[in-house]
SEKE-930247 format. One record per residue: x, y, z of N, C-alpha, C in turn; residue in three letters; residue number from 1. Coordinates in Angstrom, 1 decimal. Layout:
N
<<X,Y,Z>,<X,Y,Z>,<X,Y,Z>,'ALA',NUM> ...
//
This chain:
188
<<110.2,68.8,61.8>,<108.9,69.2,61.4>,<107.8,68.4,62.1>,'UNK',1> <<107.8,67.1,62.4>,<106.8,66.2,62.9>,<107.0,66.4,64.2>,'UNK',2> <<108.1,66.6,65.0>,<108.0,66.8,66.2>,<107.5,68.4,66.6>,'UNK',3> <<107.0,69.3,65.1>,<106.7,70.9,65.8>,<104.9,70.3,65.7>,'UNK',4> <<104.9,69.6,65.0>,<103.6,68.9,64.3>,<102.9,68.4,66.1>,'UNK',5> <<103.6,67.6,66.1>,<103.6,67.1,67.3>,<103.6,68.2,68.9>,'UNK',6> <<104.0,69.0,68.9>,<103.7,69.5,69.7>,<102.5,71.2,69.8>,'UNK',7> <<102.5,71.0,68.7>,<101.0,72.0,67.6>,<99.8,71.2,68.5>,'UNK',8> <<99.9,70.1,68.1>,<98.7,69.0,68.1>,<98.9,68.7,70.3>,'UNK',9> <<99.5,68.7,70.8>,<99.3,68.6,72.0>,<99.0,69.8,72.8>,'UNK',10> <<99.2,70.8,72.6>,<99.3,72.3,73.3>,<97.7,72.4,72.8>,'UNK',11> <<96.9,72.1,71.3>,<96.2,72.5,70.9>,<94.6,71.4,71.8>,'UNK',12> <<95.5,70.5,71.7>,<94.3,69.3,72.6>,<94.4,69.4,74.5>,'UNK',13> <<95.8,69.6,75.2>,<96.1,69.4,76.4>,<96.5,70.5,76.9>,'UNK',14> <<96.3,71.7,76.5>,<97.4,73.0,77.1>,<95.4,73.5,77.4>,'UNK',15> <<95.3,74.1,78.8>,<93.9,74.4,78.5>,<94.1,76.0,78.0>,'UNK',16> <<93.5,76.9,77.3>,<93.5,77.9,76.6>,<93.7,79.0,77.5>,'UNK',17> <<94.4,80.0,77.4>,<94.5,81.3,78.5>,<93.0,81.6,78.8>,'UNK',18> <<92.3,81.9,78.0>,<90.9,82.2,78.6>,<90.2,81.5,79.6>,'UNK',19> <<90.6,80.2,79.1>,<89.6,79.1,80.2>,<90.5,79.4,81.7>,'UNK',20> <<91.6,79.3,81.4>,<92.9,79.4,82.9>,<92.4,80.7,83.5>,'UNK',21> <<91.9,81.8,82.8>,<91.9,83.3,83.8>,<90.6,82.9,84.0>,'UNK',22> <<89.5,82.3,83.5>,<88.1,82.0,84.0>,<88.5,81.3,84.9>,'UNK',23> <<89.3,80.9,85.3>,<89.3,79.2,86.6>,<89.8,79.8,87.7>,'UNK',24> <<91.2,80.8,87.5>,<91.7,81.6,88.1>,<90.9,82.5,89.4>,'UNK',25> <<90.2,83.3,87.7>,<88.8,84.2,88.6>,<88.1,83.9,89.7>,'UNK',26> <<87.5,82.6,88.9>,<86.4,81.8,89.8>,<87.1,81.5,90.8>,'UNK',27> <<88.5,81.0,91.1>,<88.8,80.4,92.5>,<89.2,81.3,93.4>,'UNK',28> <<89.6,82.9,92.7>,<89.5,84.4,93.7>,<87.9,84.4,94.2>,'UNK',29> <<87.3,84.5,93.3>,<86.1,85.2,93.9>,<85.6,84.0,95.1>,'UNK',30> <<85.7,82.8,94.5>,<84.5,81.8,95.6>,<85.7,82.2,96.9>,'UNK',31> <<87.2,82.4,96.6>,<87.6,82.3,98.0>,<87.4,83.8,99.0>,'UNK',32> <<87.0,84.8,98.1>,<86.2,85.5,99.0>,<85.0,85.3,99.6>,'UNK',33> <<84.4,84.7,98.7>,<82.9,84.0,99.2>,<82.7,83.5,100.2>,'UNK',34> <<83.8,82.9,100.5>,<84.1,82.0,101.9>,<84.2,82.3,102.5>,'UNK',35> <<85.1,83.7,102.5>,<85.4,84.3,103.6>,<84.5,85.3,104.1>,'UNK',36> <<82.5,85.3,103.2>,<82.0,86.5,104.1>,<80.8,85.5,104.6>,'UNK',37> <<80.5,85.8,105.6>,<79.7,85.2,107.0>,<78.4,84.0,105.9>,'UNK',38> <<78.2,83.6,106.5>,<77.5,82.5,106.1>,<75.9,83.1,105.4>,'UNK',39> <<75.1,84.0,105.7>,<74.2,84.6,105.1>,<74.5,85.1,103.5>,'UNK',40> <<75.7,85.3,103.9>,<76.3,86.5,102.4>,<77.2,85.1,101.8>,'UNK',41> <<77.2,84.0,101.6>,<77.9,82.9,101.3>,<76.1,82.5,100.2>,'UNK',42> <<75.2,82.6,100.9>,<73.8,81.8,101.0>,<73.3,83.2,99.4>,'UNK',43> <<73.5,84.3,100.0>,<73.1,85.1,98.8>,<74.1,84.9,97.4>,'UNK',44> <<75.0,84.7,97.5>,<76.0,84.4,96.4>,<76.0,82.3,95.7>,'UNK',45> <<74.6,82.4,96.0>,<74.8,80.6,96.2>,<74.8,79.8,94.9>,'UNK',46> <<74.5,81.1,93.9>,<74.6,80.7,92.3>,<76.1,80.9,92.1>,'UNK',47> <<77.3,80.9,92.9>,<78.6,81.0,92.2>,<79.2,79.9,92.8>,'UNK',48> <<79.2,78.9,91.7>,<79.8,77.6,92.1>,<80.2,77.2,90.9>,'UNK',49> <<80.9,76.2,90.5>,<81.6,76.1,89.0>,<83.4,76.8,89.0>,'UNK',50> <<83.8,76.7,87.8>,<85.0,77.0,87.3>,<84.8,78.0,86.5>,'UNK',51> <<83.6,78.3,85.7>,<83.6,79.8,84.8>,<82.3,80.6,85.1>,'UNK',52> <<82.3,81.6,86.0>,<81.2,82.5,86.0>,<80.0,82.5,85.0>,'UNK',53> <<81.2,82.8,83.7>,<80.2,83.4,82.5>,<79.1,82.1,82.0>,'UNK',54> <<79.9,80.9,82.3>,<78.8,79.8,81.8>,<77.6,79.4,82.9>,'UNK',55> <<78.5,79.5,84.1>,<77.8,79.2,85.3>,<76.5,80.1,86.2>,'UNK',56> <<76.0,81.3,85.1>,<75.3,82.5,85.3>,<75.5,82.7,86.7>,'UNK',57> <<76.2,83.2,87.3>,<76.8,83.9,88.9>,<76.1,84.8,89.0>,'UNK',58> <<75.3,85.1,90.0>,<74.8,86.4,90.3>,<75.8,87.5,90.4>,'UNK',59> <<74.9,88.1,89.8>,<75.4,89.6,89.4>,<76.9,89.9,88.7>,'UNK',60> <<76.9,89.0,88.0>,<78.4,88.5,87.3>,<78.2,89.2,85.9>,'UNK',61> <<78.5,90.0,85.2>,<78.6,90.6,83.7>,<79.3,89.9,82.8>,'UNK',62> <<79.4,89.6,81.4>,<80.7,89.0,81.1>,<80.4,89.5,79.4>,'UNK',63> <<81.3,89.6,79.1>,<81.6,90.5,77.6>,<81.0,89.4,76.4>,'UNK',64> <<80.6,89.8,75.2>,<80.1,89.2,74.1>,<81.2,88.5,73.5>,'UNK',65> <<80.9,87.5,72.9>,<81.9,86.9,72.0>,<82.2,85.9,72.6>,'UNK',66> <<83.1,85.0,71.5>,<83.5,83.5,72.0>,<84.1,83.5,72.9>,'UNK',67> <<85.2,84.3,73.2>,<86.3,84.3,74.7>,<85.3,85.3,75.4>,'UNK',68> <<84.5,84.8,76.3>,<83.2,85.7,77.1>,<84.1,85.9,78.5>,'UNK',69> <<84.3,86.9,78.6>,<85.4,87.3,79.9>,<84.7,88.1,80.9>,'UNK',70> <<85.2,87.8,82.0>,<84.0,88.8,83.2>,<84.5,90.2,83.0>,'UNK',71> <<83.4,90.9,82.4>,<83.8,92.4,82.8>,<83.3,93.2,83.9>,'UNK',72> <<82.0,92.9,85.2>,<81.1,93.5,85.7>,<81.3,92.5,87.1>,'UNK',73> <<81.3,93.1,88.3>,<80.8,92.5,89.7>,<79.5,93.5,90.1>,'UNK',74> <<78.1,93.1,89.8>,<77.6,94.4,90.9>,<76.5,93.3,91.5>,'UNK',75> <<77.0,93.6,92.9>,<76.1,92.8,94.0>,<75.3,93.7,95.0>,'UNK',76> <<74.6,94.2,94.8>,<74.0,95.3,95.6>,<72.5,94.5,96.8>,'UNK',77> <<72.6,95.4,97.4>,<71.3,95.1,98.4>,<71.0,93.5,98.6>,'UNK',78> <<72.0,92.5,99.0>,<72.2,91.3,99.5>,<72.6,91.4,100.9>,'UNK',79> <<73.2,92.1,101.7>,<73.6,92.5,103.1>,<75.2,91.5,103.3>,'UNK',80> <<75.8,91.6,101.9>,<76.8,90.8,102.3>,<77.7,91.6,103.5>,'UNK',81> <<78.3,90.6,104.0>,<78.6,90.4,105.4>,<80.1,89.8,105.5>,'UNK',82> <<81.4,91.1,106.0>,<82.8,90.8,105.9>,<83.5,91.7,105.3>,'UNK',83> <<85.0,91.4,104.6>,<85.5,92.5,104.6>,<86.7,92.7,103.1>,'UNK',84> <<87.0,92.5,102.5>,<87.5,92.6,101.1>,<89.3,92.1,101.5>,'UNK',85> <<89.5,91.6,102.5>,<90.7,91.3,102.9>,<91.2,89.7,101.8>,'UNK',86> <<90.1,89.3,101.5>,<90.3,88.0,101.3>,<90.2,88.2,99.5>,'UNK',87> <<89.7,89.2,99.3>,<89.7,89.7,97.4>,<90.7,89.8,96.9>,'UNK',88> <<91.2,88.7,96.1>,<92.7,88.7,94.7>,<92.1,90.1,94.0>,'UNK',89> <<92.6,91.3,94.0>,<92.4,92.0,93.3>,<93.1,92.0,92.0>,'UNK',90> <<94.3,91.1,91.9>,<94.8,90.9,91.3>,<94.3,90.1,89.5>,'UNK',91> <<93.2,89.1,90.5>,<92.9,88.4,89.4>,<91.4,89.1,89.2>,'UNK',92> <<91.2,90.3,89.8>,<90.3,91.2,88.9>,<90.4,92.5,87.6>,'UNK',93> <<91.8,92.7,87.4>,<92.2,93.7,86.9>,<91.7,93.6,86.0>,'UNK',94> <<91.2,93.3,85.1>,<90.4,93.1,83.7>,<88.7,94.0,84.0>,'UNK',95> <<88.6,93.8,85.5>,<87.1,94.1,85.5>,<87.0,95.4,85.1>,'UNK',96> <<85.9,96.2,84.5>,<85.7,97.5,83.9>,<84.7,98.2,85.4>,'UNK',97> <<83.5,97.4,85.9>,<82.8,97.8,86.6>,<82.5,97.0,88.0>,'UNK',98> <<82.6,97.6,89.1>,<82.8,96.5,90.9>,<82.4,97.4,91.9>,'UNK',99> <<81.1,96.9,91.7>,<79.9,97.4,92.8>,<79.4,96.7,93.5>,'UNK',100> <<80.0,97.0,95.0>,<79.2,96.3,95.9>,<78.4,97.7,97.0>,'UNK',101> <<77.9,98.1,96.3>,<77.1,99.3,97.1>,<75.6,98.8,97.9>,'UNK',102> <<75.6,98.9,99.3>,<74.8,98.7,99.9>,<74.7,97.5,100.8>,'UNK',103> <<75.3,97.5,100.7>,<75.8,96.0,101.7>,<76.6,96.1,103.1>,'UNK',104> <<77.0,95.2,104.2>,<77.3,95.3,105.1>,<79.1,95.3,105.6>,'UNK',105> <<79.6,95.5,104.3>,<80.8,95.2,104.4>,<81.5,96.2,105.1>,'UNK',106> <<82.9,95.8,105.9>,<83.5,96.6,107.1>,<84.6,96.5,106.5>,'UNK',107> <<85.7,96.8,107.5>,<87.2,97.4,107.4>,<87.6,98.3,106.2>,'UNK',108> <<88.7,97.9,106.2>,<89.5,99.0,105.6>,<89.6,98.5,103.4>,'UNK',109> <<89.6,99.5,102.9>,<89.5,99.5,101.4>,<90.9,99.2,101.5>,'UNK',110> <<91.3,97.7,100.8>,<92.8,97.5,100.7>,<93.3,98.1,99.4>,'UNK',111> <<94.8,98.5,99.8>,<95.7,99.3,98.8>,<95.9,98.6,97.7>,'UNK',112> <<95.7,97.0,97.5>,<95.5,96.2,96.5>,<94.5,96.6,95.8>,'UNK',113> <<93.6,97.5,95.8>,<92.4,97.9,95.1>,<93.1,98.6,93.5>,'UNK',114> <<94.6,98.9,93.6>,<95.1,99.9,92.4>,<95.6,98.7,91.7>,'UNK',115> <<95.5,97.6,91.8>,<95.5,96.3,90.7>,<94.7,96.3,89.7>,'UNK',116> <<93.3,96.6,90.5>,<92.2,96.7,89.4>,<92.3,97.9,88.1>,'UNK',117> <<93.4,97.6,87.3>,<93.4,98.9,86.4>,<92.5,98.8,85.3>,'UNK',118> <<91.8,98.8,85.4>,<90.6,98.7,83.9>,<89.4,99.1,84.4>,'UNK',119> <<89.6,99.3,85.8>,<88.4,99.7,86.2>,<87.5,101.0,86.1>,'UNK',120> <<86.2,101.1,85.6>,<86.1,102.4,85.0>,<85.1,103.0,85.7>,'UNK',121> <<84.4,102.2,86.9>,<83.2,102.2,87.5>,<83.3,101.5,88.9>,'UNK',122> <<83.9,102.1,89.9>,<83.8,101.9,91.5>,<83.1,102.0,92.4>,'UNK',123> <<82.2,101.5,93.0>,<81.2,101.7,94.0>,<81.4,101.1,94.9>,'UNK',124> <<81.9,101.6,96.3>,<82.0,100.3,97.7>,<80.7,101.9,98.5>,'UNK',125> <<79.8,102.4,97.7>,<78.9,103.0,98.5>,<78.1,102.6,100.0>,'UNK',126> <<77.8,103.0,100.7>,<76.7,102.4,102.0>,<76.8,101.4,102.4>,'UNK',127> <<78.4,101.3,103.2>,<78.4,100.2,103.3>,<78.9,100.7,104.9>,'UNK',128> <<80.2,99.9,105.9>,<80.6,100.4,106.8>,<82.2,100.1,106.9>,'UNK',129> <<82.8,100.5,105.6>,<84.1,100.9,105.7>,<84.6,101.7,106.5>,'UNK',130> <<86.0,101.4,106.5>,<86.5,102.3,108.0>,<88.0,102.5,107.3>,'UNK',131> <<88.7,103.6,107.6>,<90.2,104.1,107.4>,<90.4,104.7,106.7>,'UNK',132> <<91.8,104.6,106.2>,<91.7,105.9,104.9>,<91.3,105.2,103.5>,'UNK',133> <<90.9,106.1,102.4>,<91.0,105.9,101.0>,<92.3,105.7,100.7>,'UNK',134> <<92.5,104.5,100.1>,<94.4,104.0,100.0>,<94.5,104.9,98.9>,'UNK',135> <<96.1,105.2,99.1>,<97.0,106.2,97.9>,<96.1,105.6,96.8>,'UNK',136> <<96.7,104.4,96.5>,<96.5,103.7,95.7>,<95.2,103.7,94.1>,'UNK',137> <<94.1,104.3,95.0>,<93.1,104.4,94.3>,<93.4,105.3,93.1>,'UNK',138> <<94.5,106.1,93.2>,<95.2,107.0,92.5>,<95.8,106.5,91.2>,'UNK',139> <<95.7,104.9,91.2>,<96.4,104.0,89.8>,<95.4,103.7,89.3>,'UNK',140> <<93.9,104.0,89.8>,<92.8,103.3,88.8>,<92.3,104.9,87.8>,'UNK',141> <<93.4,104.9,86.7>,<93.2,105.9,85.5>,<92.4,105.6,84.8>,'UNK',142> <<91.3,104.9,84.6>,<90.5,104.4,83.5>,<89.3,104.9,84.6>,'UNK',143> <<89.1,105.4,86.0>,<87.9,105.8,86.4>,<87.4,106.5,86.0>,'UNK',144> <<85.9,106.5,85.7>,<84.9,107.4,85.4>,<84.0,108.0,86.6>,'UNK',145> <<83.7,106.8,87.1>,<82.8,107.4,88.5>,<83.4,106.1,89.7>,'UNK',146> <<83.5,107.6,90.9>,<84.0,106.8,92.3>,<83.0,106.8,93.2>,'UNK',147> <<82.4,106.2,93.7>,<81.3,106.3,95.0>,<81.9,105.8,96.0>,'UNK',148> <<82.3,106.4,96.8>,<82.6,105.9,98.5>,<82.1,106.3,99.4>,'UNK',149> <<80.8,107.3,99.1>,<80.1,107.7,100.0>,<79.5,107.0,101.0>,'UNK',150> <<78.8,106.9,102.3>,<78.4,106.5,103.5>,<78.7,105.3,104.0>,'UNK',151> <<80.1,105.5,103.9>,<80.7,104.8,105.1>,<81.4,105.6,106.5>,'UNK',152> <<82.4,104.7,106.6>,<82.9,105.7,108.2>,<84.5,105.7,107.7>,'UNK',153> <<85.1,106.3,106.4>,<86.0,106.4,105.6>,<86.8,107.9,106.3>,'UNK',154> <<87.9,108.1,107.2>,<88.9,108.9,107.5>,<89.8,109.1,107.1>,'UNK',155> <<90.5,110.4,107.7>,<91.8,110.9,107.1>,<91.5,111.9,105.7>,'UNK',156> <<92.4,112.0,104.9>,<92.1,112.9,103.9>,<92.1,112.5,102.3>,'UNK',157> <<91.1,113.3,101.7>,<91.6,112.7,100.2>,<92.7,112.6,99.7>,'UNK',158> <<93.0,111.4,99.3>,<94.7,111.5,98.7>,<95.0,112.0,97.4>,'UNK',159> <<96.3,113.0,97.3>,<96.2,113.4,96.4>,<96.7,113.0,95.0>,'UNK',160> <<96.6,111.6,95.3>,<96.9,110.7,94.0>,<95.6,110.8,93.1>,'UNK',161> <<94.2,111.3,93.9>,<92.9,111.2,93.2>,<92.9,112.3,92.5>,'UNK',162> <<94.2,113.0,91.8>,<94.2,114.1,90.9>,<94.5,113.5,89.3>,'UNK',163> <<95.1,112.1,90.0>,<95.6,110.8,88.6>,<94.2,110.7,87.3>,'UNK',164> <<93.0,111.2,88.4>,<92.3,110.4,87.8>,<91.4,111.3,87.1>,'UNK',165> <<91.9,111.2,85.9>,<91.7,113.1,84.8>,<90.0,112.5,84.3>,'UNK',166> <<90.0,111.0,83.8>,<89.0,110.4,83.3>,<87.3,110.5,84.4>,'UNK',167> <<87.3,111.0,85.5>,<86.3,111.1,86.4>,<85.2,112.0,86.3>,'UNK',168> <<84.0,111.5,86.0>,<83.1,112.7,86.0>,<82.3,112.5,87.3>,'UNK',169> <<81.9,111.7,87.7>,<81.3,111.9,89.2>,<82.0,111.2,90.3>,'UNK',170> <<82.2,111.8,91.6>,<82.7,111.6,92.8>,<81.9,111.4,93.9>,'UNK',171> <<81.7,110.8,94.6>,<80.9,110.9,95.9>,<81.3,110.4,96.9>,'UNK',172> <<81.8,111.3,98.1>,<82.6,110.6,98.9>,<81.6,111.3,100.4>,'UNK',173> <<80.5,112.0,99.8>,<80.1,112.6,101.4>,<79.3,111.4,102.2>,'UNK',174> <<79.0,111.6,103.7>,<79.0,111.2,104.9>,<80.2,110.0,105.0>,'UNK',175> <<81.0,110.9,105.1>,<82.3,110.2,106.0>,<83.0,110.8,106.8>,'UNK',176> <<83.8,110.4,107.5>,<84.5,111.7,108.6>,<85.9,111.7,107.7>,'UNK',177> <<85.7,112.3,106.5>,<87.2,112.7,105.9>,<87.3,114.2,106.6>,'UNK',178> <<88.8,114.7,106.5>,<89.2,116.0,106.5>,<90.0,116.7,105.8>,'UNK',179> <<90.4,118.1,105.8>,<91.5,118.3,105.2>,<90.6,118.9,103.8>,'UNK',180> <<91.8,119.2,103.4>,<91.5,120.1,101.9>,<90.8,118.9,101.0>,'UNK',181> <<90.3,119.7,99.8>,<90.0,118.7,98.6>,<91.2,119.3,97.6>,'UNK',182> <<92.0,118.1,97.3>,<93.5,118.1,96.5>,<92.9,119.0,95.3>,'UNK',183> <<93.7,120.4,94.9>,<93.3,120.9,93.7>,<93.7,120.4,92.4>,'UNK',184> <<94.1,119.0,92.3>,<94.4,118.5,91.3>,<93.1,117.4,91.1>,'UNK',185> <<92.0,117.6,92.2>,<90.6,117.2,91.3>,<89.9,118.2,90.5>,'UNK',186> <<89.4,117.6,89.6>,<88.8,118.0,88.7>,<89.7,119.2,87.3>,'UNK',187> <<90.5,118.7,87.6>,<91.5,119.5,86.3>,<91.8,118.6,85.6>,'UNK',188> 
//
């Protein structure tokens, strides 16, 4: 009994709490994207420094009510961030509900790690200068309500995993050079 005593009493003082750990977590995905986008778009994100977003007020950082204050929101719009989502733990974003970076300068390809983010209900990589296909993948984010991928330089064809996504009320995928049919399992 004293030694469960005992170990009640250390986990409770020395174990840091799951919430603080996925805040630390977070923060060390996101700043390591940070770093990896050109030094202007490092300069506009210059309020994200620290171990917890939510305490550390991050630009354009959202984070849920209540005592365990969890990031639910990324929207960084019209900063001209600069680079490419290669370097984003999508992993240690799955919690997020909403991840907008619309209007910014970002390039390459939307990585297939993007269907990690499953809670996501709100997607916007809008006007930006993406390039390649829309990964299968996007097809695992079932909690979407609205996709914006519009005006980039986004090819190939809509996949028809984006029939997964029964929860969608708006789409926007025009100026891109997609082709090919629109999968009849949108919008059913």
């Amino acid at each position: 009994m004293a030694l469960l005593l005992l170990f009640s009493y250390y986990n409770l003082l020395c174990v840091p709490s799951f919430a603080t750990a996925s805040s630390t977590n977070l923060a060390s995905a996101l700043l390591k994207w940070k770093f990896s986008l050109d030094k202007q778009s490092q300069s506009a994100l210059s309020s994200w420094v620290g171990t917890n977003p939510c305490q550390n007020n991050w630009t354009g950082i959202g984070c849920s009510n209540g005592s365990e204050r969890v990031v639910t929101s990324i929207i960084v719009q019209h900063v001209n961030l600069t680079g490419t989502l290669d370097d984003l733990d999508t992993w240690s974003l799955r919690d997020l509900e909403t991840f907008d970076l619309s209007f910014n300068l970002l390039y390459g390809s939307i990585p297939s790690s993007i269907g990690n983010m499953s809670n996501l209900k709100y997607l916007a990589l809008a006007t930006n200068n993406f390039s390649g296909e829309i990964p299968f993948e996007i097809g695992m984010l079932t909690s979407l309500t609205v996709l914006y991928l519009n005006t980039n330089t986004l090819t190939g064809h809509i996949p028809d995993s984006t029939g997964n996504l029964t929860n969608l009320t708006s789409l926007n995928l025009y100026e891109n050079r997609l082709n090919g049919r629109i999968p009849n399992s949108i919008g059913c």
